[in-house]
N, C-alpha and C positions, 0 to 999 in steps of 0.2 A: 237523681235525687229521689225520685217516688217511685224508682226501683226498690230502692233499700227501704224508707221510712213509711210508704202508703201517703195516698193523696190525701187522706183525712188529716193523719197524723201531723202532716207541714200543714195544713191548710190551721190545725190549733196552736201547731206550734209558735208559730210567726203572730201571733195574737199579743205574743207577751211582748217584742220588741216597740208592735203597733201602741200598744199601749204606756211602752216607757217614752216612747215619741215625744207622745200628745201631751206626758208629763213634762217635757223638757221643754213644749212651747209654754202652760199654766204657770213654769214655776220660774222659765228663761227670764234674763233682762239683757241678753248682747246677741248681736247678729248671725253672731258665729255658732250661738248653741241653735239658733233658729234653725240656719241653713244644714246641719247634722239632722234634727229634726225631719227637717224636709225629706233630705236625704235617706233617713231610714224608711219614713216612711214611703216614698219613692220604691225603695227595693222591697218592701213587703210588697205594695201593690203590683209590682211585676212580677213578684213570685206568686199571688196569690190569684191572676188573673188566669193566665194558661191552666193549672194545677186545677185550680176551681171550676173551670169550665168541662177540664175531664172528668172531674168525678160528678158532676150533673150531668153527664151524658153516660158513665158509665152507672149511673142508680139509678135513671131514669127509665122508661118504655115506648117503645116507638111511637104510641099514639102521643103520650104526651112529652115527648124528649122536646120538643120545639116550645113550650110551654116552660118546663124547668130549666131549661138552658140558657131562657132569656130573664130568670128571674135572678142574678146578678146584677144585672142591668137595671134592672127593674127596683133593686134595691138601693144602686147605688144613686138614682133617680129620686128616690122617697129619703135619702141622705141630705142630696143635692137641696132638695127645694125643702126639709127641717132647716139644716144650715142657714138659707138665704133668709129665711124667717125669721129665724136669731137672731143675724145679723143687724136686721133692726131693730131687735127689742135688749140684746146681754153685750156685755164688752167681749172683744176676742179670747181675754182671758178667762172670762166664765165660761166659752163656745169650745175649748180645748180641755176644763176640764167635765164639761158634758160630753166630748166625744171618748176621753179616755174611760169616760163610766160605762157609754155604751159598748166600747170593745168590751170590759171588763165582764158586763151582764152576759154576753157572748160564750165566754168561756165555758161555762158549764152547760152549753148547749153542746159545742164543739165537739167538747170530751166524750160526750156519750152519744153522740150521733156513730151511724155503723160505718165504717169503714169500707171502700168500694169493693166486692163483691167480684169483680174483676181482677183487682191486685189478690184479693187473698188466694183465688184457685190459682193465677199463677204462681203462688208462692204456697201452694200445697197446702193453703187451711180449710178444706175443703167442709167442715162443719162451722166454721165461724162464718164463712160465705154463706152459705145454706141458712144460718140464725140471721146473717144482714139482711140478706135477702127475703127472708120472712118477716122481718120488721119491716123493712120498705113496703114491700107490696101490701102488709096486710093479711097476708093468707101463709097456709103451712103449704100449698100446694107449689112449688117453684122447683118441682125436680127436672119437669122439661127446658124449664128457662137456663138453668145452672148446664146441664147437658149439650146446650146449643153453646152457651160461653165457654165452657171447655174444650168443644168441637172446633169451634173457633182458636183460641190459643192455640192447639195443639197442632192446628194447620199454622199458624205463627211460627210456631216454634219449631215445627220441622228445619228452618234455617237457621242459624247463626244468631245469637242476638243482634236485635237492632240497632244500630249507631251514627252516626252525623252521616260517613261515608254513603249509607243506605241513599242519603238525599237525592246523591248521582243520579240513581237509579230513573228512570224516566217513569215506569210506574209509581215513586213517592214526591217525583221533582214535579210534575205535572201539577198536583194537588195543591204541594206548597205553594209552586210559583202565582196560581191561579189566584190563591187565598193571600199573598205578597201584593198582586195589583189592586186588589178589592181592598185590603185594608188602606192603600196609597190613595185610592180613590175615595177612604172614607175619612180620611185626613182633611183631603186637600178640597173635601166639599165645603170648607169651614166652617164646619160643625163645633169643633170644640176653638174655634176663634171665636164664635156666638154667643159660646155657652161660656167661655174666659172672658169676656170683656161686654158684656151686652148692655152694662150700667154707662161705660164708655161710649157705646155704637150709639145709647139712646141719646146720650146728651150730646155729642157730633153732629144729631139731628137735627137738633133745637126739638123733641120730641117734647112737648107743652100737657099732655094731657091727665099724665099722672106723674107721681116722683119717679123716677130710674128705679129707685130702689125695689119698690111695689110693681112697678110693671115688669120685675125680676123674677118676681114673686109670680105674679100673673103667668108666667112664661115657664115654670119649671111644673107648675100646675097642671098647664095644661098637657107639658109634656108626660109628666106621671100619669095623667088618667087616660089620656092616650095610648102610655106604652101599656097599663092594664089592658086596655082593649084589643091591642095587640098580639099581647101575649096568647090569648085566645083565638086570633085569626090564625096565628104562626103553624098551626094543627090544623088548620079547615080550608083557610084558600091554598095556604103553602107559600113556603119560603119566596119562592123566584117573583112570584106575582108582587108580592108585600114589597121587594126591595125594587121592586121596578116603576111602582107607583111610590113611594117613597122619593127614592131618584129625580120620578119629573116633578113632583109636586115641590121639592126643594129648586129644582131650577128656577120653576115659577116664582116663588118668593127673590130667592135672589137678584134674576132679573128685575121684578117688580122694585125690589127693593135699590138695586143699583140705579137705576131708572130715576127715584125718586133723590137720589144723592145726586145724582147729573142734574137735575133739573133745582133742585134746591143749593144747588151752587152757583148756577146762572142765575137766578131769582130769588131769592130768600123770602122776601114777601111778597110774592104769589101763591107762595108753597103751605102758609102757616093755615088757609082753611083746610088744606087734608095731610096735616100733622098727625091724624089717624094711620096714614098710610104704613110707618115703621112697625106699629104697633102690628098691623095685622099683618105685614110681611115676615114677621117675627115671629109672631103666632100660627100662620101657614109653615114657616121654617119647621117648627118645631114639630108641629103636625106629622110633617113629611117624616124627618130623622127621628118619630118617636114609633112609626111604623112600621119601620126597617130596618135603616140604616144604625140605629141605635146598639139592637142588640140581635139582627139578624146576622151579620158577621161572625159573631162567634157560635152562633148554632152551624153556621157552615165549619167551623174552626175544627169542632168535636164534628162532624161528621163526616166531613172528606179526607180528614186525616187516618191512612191507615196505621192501625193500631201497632206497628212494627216501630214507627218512627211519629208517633204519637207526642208521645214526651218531648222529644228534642224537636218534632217538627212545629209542634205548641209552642215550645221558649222562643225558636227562633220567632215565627210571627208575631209572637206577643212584645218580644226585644223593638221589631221592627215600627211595629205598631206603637211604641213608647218612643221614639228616639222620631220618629216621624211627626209625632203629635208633638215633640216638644219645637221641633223646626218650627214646624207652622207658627205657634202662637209665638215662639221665639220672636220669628220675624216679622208679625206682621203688621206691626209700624212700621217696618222699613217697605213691605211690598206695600202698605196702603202711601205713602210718602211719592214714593216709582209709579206706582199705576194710575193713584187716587183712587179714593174711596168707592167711586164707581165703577172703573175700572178693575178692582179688586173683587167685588161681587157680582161684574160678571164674570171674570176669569170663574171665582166660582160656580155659578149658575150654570158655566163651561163642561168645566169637572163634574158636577152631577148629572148633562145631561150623555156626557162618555159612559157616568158611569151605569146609566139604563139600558144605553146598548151594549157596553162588557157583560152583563146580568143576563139579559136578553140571550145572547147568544153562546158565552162561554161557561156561565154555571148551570149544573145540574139542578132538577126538582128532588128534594129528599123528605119531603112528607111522606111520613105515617112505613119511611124503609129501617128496618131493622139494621144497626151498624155493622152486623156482618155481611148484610145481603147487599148493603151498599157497598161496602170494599170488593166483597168479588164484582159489581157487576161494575164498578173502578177501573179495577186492574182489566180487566178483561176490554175494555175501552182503549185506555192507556194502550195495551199490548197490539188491538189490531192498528189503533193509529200509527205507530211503528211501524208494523207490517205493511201496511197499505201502500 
């Protein structure tokens, strides 16, 4: 698809379906237009998440690619916590059509934003790159950066185009698979079972100290100013470090947090003086997943994928990463029901502390490396672990 059309181009295109969506929930009154709704908007977000990530990696520069690549995240964050704030103040139906006005205001940003710089010299626009490329950076001077992306392609494209079969390949199966377990791991840390149900998780509590609704509020906040701070680490300490302490720091909430479900099941009132405890186990959660785990996945997404199988290796994880997430929250009454509630967040606390030593041991550091210099020194890995 972003062969033909450019990542910009789907990335504005799909603006207008998003937008007839949001119409169809303001103006629905049966179930059935709801769930079409849902639906659309569903396949826009799975088209626009892979797509979107590549072209903030491919406008970006290596000092700050780790920076704009988590500013998707970062938005959909500053979405997340306007939402829950409406929530308490406008009915659902004033809250869908304020979100179809904000895609709406979008549009004319979309349209005239430049188009990646990357797609156009592959496809021989080699002055309208040159113009993207001078509006991005700021300066007229980009003839050595354009020269390196070409250098680049043209070593690409010495092959065959790229295709699903490429996956085989153990220098592009490696990447994928790696980037497969990491997203499985970033599922099953129940991250987005926290962030779906957390007005539920509070009142399961007996949590006394503020309403659910505002300790919602409280929790989406601190994750936003969090992931800002992040964003900025993501360039200076570097990826591997960020999602390694992220990792433990979620284990610890969870356990703590499971801990306080065990024991407030055997004793309910012994537990009501440190009814503070969910709150801040929640508030560590977030901390942790707003460090890393949040939106440090897909800065690895855009850069261990190499750019042969870029595209299709992006859908596939982003498919997996969708269908994964829907499991989880799918089921997790039925695993909190099987395990109980304690038992459920440590299984979790489980999963994030795997997934500090997969991080640990099995991803690369790709701070401040230029995306080609990272593919050769990839493959060149890839090839001697073969050998060896």
């Amino acid at each position: 698809m972003t062969a033909v059309c450019g990542p910009k181009s789907i990335l504005t295109i799909i603006l207008l379906p998003t937008i007839a969506s949001w119409l169809m929930v303001a103006l629905g009154n049966t179930c059935t237009l709801f769930f079409i709704s849902r639906t659309i908007l569903g396949i826009c977000g799975g088209i626009a998440m892979p797509i979107g990530q590549t072209y903030l990696a491919e406008i970006s520069s290596p000092k700050t690619r780790g920076f704009i690549s988590s500013t998707s995240i970062l938005a959909a964050m500053t979405f997340g916590l306007l939402e829950s704030i409406a929530a308490c103040l406008v009915s659902w139906r004033a809250l869908a059509w304020t979100n179809a006005a904000l895609v709406m205001l979008h549009l004319p940003f979309a349209f005239f934003s430049p188009e990646s710089p990357v797609w156009l010299l592959k496809n021989d626009a080699d002055e309208a790159a040159k113009r993207g490329l001078q509006f991005i950076r700021r300066t007229k001077h980009v003839d050595a950066e354009l020269k390196d992306i070409k250098s680049h392609i043209s070593d690409t494209e010495e092959q065959a185009a790229g295709n699903s079969s490429d996956l085989l390949h153990w220098t592009y199966l490696k990447p994928v698979l790696l980037l497969l377990v990491f997203m499985a791991l970033r599922q099953f840390s129940g991250a987005f079972v926290v962030i779906s149900y957390t007005v539920i998780i509070f009142e399961s509590v007996g949590h006394g100290i503020l309403d659910p609704k505002v300790s919602t509020v409280i929790l989406y906040s601190v994750q936003l100013l969090l992931n800002l701070m992040s964003n900025g680490l993501t360039d200076t300490i570097g990826r591997k470090k960020l999602i390694i302490a992220s990792s433990l720091i979620m284990t610890a909430s969870h356990i703590s947090f499971g801990t306080f479900y065990y024991l407030n099941e055997l004793d309910f009132s012994k537990m009501r003086p440190y009814n503070w405890v969910p709150l801040i186990s929640l508030i560590g959660f977030f901390v942790g997943f707003s460090i890393g785990f949040a939106s440090i996945p897909f800065v690895f997404m855009t850069e261990l994928l190499p750019l042969r199988i870029r595209s299709c290796g992006s859908s596939l994880i982003s498919f997996w990463n969708n269908i994964l997430s829907f499991i989880v929250v799918q089921f997790y009454h039925r695993m909190k029901t099987e395990m109980t509630d304690a038992g459920l967040f440590w299984f979790y606390g489980s999963v994030c502390l795997f997934a500090a030593l997969f991080c640990a041991l099995c991803l690369p550091e790709t701070k401040g490396i230029c995306l080609r210099q990272l593919e050769r020194e990839l493959s060149k890995k890839s090839t001697s672990t073969l050998t060896s």
